[in-house]
VEXMI-801729 format. One line per 2 residues: number of its first residue (from 1); for each residue y, z, x of N, C-alpha, C, O. Coordinates in steps of 0.1 Angstrom, whole numbers, plus 2048, in hexadecimal, padded with zeros to 3 digits. Each point is the difference from the previous one (the first is absolute). Example, Ala and Ser with C-alpha at 12.3 -4.5 7.8 and 13.67 -1.06 7.14 Angstrom:
<pts>
1> 7C7/84E/884/80C/800/7F7/80C/800/809/800/807/80A ~ 80B/7F2/7F2/80B/800/809/80B/808/7F8/80B/801/805 .
</pts>
This chain:
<pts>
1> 4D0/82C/A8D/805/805/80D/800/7F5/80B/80B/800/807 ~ 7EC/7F5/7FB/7FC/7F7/808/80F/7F6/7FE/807/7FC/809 .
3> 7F9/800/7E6/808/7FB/800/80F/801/803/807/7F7/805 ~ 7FD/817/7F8/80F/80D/806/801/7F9/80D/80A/7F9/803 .
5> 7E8/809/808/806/7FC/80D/7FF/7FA/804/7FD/802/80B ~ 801/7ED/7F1/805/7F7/801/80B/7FD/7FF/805/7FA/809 .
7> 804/809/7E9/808/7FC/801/80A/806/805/80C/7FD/801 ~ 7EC/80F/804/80F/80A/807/803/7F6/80F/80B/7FE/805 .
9> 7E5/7FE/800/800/7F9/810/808/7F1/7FC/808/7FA/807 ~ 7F5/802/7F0/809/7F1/7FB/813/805/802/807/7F7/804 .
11> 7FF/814/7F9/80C/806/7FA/800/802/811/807/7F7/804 ~ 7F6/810/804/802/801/80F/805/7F2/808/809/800/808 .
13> 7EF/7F7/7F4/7FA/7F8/808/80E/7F7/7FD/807/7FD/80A ~ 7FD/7FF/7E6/807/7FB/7FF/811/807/805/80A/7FA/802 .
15> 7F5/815/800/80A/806/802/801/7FE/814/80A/7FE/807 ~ 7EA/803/7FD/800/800/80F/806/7F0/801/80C/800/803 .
17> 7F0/7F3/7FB/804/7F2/7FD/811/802/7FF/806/7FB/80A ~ 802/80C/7EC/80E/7F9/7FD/805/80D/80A/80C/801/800 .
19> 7EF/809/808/80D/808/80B/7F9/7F8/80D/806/7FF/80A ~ 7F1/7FD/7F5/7FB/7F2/810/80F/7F5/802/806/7FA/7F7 .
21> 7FD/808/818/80D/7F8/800/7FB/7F4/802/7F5/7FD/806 ~ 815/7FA/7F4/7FC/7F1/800/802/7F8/80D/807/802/809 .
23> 7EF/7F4/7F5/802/7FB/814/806/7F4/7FF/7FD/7F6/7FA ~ 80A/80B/80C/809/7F4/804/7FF/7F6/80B/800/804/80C .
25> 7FF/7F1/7F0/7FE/7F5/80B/807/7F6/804/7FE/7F5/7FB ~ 80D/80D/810/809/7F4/800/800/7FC/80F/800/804/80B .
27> 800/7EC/7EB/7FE/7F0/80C/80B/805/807/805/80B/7FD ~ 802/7EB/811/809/803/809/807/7EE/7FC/7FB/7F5/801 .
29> 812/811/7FA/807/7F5/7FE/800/7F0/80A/804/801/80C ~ 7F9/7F4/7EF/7FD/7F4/803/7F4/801/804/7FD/7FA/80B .
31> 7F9/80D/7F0/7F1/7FD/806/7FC/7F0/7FA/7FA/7F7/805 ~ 80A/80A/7EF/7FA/7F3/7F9/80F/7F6/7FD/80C/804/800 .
33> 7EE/7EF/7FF/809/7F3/7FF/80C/806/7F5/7FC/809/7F9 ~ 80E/7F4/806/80D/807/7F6/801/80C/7FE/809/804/7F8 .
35> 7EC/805/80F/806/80F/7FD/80C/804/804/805/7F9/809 ~ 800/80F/7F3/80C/809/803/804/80A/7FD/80B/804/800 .
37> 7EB/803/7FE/803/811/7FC/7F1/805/804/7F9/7FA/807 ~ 803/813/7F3/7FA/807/803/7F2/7FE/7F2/804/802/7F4 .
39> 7F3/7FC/80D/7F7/802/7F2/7F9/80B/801/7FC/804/80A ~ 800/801/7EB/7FF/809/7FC/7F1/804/7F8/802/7FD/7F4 .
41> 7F7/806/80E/7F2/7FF/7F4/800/813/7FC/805/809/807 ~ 7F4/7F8/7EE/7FC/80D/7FC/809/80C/802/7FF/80B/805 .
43> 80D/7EE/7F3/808/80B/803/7FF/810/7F3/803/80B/801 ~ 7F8/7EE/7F5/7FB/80B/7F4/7F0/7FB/800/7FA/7F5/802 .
45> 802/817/7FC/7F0/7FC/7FD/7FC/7FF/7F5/803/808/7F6 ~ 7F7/7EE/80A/7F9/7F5/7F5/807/7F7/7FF/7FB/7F6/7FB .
47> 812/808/808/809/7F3/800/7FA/7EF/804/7F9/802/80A ~ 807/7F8/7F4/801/7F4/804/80E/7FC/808/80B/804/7FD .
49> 7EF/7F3/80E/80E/7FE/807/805/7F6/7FB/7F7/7F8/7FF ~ 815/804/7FD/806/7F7/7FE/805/7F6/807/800/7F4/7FE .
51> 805/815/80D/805/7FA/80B/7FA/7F5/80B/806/7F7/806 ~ 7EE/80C/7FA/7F8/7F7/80B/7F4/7FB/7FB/7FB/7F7/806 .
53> 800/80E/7F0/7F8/7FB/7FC/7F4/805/803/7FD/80B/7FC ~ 7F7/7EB/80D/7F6/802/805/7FD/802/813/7F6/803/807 .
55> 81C/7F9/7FB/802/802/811/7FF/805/809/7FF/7FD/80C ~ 802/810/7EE/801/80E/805/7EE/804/800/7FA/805/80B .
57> 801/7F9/7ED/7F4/805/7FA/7F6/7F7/80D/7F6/804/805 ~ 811/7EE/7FE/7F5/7FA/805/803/803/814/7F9/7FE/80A .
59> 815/809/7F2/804/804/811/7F5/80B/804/7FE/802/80C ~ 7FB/808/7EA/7F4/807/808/7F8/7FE/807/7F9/808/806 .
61> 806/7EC/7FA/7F4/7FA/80D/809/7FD/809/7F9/7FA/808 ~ 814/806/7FE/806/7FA/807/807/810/80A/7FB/80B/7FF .
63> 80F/7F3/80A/801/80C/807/80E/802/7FD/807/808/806 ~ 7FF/7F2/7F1/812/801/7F8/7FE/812/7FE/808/808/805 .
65> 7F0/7FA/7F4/804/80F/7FB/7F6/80E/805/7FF/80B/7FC ~ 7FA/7ED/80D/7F4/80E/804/80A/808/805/7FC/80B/7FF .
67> 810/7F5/805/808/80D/802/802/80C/7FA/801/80B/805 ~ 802/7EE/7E8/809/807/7FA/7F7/805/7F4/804/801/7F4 .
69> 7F0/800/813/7F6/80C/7F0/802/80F/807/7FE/80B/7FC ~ 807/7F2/80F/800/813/803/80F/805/80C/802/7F9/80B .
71> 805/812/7F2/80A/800/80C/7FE/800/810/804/7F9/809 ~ 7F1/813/7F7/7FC/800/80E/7F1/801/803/7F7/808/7FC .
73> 808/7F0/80D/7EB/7FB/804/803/808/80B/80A/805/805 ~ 7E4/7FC/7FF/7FE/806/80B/7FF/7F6/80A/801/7F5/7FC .
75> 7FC/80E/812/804/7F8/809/7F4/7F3/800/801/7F4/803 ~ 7F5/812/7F8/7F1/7F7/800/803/7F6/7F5/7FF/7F4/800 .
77> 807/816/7F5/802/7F6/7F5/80E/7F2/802/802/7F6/7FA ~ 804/810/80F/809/7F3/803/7FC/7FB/807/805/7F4/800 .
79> 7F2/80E/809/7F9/7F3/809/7F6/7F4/7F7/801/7F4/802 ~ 7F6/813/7F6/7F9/7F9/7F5/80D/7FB/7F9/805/7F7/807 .
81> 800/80A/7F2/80F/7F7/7F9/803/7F6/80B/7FF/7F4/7FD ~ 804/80E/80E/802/7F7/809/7FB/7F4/804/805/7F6/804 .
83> 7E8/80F/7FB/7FB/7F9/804/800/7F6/7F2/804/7F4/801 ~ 7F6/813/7F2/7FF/7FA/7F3/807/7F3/801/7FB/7F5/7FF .
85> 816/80F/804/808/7F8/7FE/7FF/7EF/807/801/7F4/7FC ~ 7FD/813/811/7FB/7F2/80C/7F1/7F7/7F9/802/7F4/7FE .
87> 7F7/80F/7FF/7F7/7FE/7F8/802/7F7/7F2/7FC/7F4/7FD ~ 808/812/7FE/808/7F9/7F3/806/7F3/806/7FC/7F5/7FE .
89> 811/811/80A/804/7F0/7FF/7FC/7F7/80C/808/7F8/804 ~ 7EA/809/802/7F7/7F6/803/7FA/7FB/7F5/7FF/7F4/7FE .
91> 7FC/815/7FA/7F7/7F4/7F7/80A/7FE/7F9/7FC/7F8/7F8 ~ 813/80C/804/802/7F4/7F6/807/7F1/806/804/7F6/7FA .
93> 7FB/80E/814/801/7F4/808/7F7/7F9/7FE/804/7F6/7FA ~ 7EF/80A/807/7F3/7F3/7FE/802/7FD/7F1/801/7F4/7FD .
95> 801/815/7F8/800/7FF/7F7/80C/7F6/7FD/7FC/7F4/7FC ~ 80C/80D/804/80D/7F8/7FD/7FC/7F0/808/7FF/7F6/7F9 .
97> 7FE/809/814/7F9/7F3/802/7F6/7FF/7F9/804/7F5/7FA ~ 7F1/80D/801/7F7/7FA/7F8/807/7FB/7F2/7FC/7F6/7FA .
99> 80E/811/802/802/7FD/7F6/806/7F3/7FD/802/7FB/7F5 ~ 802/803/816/809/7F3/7FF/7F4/7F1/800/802/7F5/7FB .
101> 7F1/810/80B/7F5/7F4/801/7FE/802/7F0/801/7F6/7F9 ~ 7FC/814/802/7F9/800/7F6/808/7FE/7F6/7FA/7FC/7F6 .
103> 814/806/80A/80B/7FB/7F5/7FE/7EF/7FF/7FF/7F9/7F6 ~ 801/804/816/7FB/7EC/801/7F5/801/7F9/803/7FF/7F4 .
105> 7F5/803/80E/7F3/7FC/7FC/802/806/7EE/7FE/7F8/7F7 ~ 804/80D/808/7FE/806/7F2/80C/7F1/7FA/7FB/7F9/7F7 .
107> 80E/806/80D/807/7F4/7FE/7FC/7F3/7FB/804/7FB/7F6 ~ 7F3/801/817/7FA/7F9/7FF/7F6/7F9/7F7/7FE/7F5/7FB .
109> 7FB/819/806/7F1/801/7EE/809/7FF/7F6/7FD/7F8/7F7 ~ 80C/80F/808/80A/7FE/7EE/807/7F1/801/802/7FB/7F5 .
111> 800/7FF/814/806/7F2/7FD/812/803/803/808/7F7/7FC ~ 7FD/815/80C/80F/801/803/800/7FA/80D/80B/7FA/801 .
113> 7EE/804/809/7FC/7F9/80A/7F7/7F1/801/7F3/801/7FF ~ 812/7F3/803/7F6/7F8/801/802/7F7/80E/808/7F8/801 .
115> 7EF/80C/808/7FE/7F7/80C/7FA/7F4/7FB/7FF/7FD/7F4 ~ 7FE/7FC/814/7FC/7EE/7FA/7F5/800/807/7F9/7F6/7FD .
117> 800/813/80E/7F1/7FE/804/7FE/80C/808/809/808/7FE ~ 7EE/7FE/80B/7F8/80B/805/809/801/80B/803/80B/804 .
119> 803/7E6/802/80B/801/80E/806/809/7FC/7FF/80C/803 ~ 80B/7EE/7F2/807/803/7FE/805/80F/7FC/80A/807/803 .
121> 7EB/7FB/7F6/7FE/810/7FC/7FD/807/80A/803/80C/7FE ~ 7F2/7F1/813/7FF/80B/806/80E/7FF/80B/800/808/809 .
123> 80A/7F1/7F7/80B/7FD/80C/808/803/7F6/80A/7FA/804 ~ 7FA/80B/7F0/805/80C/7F8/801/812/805/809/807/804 .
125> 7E9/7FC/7FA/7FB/80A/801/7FD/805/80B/800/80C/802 ~ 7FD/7E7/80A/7FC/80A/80D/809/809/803/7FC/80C/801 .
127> 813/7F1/7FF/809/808/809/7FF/80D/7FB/802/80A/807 ~ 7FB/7F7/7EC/804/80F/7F7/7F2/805/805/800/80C/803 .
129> 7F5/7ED/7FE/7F6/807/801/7FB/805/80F/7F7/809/802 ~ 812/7EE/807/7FF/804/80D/809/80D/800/7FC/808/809 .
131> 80C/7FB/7F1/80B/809/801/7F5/80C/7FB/7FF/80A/807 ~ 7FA/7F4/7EE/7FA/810/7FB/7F5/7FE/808/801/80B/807 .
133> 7F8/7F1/7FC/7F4/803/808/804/807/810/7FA/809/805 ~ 813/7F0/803/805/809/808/805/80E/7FE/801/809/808 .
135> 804/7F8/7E9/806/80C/800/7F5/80B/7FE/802/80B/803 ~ 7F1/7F0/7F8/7F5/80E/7FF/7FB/802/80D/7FC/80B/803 .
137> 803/7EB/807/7FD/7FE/80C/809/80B/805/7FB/80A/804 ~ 814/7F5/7FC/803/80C/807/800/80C/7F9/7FD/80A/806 .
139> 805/7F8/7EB/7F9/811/7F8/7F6/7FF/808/7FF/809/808 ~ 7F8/7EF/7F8/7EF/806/806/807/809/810/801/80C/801 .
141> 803/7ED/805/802/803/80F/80B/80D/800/802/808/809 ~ 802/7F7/7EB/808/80F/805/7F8/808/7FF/800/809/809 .
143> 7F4/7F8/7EB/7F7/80D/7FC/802/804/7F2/7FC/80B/7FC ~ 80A/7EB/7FA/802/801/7F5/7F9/7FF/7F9/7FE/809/7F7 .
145> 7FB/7E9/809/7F4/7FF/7FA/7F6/7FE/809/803/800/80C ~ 7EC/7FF/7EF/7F6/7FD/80A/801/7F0/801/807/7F8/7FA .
147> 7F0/807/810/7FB/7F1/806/7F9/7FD/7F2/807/7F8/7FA ~ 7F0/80D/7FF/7F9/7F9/7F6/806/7FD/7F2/7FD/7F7/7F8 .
149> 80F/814/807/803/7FE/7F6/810/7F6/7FE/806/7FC/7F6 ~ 7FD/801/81E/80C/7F4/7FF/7F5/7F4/7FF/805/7F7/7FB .
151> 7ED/807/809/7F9/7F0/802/7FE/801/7F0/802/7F7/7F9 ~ 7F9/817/801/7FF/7F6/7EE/80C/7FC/7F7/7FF/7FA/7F5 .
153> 80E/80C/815/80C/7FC/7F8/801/7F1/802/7FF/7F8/7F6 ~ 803/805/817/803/7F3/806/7F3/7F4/7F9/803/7F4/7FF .
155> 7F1/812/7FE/7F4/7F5/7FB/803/800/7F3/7FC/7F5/7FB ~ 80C/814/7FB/803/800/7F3/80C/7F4/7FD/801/7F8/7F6 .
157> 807/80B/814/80C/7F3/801/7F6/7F1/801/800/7F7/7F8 ~ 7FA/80A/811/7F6/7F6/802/7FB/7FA/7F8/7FE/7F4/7FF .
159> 7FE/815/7F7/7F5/7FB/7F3/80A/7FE/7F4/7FC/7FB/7F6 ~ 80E/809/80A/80A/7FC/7F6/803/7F5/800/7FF/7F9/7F6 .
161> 809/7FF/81B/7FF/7F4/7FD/7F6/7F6/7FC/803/7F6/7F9 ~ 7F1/80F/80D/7F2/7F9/7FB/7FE/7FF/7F2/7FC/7F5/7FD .
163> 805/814/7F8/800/800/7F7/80C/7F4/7F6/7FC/7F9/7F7 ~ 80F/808/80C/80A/7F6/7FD/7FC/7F2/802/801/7F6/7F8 .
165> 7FB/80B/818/7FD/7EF/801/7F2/7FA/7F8/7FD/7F5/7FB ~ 7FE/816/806/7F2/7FC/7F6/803/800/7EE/7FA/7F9/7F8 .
167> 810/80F/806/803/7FA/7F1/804/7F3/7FD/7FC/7F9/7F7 ~ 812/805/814/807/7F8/7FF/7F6/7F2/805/807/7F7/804 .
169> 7EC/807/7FD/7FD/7F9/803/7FF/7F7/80E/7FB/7F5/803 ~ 80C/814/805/7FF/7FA/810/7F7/801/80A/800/7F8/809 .
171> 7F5/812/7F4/7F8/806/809/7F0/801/7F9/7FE/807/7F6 ~ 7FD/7F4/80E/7F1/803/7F7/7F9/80D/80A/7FF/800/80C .
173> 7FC/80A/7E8/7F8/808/801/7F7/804/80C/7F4/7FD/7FE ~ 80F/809/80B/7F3/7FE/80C/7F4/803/7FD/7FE/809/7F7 .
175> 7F5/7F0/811/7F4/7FE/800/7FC/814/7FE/7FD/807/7F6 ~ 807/7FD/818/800/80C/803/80A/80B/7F9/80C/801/803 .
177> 7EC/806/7F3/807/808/7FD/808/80B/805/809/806/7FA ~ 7F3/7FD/815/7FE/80A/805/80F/7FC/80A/806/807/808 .
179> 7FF/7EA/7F6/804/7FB/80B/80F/806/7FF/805/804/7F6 ~ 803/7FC/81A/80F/809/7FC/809/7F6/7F9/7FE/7F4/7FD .
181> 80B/814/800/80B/7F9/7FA/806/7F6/80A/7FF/7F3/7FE ~ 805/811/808/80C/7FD/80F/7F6/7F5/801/806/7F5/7FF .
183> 7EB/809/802/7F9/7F3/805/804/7F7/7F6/805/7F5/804 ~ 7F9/80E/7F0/800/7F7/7F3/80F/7F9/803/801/7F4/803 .
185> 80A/812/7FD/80B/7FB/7FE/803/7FA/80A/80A/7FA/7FE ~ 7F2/804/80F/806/7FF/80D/809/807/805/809/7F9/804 .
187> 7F9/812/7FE/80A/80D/804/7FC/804/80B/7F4/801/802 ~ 815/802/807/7FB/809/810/80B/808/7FA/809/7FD/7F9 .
189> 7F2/810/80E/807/80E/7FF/808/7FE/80D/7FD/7F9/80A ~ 80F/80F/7F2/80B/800/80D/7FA/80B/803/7FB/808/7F9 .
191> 807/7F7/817/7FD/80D/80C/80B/806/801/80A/7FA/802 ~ 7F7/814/7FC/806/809/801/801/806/810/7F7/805/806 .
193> 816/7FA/7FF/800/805/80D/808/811/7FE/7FC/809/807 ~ 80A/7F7/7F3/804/811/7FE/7F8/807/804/7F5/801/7FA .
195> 80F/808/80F/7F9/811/803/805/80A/7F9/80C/7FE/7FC ~ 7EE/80B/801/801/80A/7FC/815/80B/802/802/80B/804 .
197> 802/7EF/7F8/80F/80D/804/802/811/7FD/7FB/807/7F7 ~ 80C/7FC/80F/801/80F/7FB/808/803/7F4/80A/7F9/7FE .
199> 7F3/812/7F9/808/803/7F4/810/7FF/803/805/7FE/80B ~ 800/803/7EA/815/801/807/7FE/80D/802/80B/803/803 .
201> 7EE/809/7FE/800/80B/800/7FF/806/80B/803/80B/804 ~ 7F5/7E8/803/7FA/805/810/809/7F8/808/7FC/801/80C .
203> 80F/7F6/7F3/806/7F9/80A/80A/80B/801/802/808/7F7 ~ 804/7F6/817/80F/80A/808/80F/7FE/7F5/804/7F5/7FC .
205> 800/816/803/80C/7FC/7F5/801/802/7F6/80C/801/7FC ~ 7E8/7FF/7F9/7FE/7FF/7F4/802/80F/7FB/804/802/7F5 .
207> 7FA/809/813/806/809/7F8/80D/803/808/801/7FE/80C ~ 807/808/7EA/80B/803/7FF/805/80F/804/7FC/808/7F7 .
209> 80E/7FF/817/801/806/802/7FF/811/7F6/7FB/80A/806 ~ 808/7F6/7EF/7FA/806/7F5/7F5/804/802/7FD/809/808 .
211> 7F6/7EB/7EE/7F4/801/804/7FC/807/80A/7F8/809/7FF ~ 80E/7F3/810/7FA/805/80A/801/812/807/7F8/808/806 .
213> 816/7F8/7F6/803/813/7FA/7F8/804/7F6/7FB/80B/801 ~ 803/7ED/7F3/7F6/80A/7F5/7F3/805/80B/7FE/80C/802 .
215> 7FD/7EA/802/7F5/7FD/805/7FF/80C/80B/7F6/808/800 ~ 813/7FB/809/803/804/80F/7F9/811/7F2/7F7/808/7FE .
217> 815/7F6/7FE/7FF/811/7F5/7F7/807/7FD/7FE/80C/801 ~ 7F9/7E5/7F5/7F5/808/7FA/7F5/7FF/80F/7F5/804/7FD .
219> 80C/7F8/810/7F6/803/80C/803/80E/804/7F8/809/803 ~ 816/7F7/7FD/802/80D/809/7FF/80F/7F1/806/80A/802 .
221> 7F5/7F4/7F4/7FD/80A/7F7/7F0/7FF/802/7FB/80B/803 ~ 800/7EE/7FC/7F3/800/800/7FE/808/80D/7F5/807/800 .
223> 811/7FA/808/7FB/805/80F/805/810/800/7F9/809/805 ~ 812/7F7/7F5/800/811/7FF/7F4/809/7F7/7FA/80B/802 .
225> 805/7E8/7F2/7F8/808/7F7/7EE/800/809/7F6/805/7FA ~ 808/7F4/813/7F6/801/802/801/809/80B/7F6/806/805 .
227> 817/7FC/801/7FF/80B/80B/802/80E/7F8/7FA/80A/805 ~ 80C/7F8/7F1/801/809/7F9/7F1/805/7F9/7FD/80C/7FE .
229> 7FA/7E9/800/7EE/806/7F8/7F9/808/811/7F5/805/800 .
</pts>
């Protein structure tokens, strides 16, 4: 008997699975370098996509498709999507600059890069690295990330180049272990003068006469339905 209903809940399960509609996920034409159409992921379930590969799959961390897992959100849930989104593409802002210091340096250790001495290698790298260390400076300042967690990004860059120049033989080892990066290599951090700005959501203009009738609508419902309780 134990056995019977199992497999009757396996025969459900698999029967509830193939009438479940399949979810469809599509990019917005020219998001990526040579696109030109629409892509497409999971259009039959269990499929592999053919089409894009692993692109689609890796746009879930990104805010391309938080739209299109469902037709219509609630108003809370479109503000959270909204915010998600602003969020997202701050950090892949710091991210995309770090990557460019650390694409050098990884360069560098493999032998695709060869500077001819430590000058030479840090008046390479400052500009890229002045560039990422400003850009978490302003994620930090919008509210994106914390203060602690932009100074261990920016000392991580720090100790990467430290590590390179100490393979490569330019830098000997400090006394002090404890000692910073930025000291070891000779680095000053660029000063960040940016304040804080408001979302595009809160500047004049940004919504669209639309929006602003939805908006006018669902106020003046809410208000009958509370003069009406």
């Amino acid at each position: 008997l134990g056995a019977a209903a199992v497999a009757a809940g396996r025969r459900r399960g698999v029967a509830k699975a193939a009438s479940t509609p399949s979810v469809v996920m599509v990019k917005p034409a020219g998001a990526f370098a040579g696109g030109t159409g629409h892509t497409v992921q999971g259009f039959l379930r269990g499929e592999e996509d053919v089409v894009s590969g692993g692109v689609t799959m890796r746009l879930r961390r990104t805010c391309w498709n938080l739209w299109f897992k469902k037709s219509t959100y609630k108003n809370r849930r479109k503000k959270e999507l909204r915010n998600r989104s602003y969020n997202i593409q701050m950090i892949n802002r710091y991210k995309r600059a770090m990557r460019v210091v650390t694409r050098y340096l990884k360069g560098v250790r493999n032998g695709r890069e060869n500077p001819a001495n430590f000058e030479e290698f840090m008046a390479t790298v400052k500009d890229d690295l002045d560039h990422a260390c400003l850009t978490i400076d302003e994620v930090c300042v919008q509210g994106v990330i914390k203060k602690e967690g932009a100074a261990g990004r920016k000392d991580k860059l720090c100790w990467y180049v430290r590590r390179v120049a100490i393979e490569k033989g330019w830098l000997e080892p400090p006394e002090d272990r404890f000692e910073k990066s930025m000291v070891t290599i000779g680095y000053k951090m660029p000063v960040n003068y940016k304040l804080r700005e408001p979302r595009p959501w809160q500047l004049p203009g940004w919504k669209s006469p639309y929006m602003l009738k939805r908006e006018f609508d669902e106020w003046k419902e809410s208000k009958k339905q509370e003069a009406a309780a």
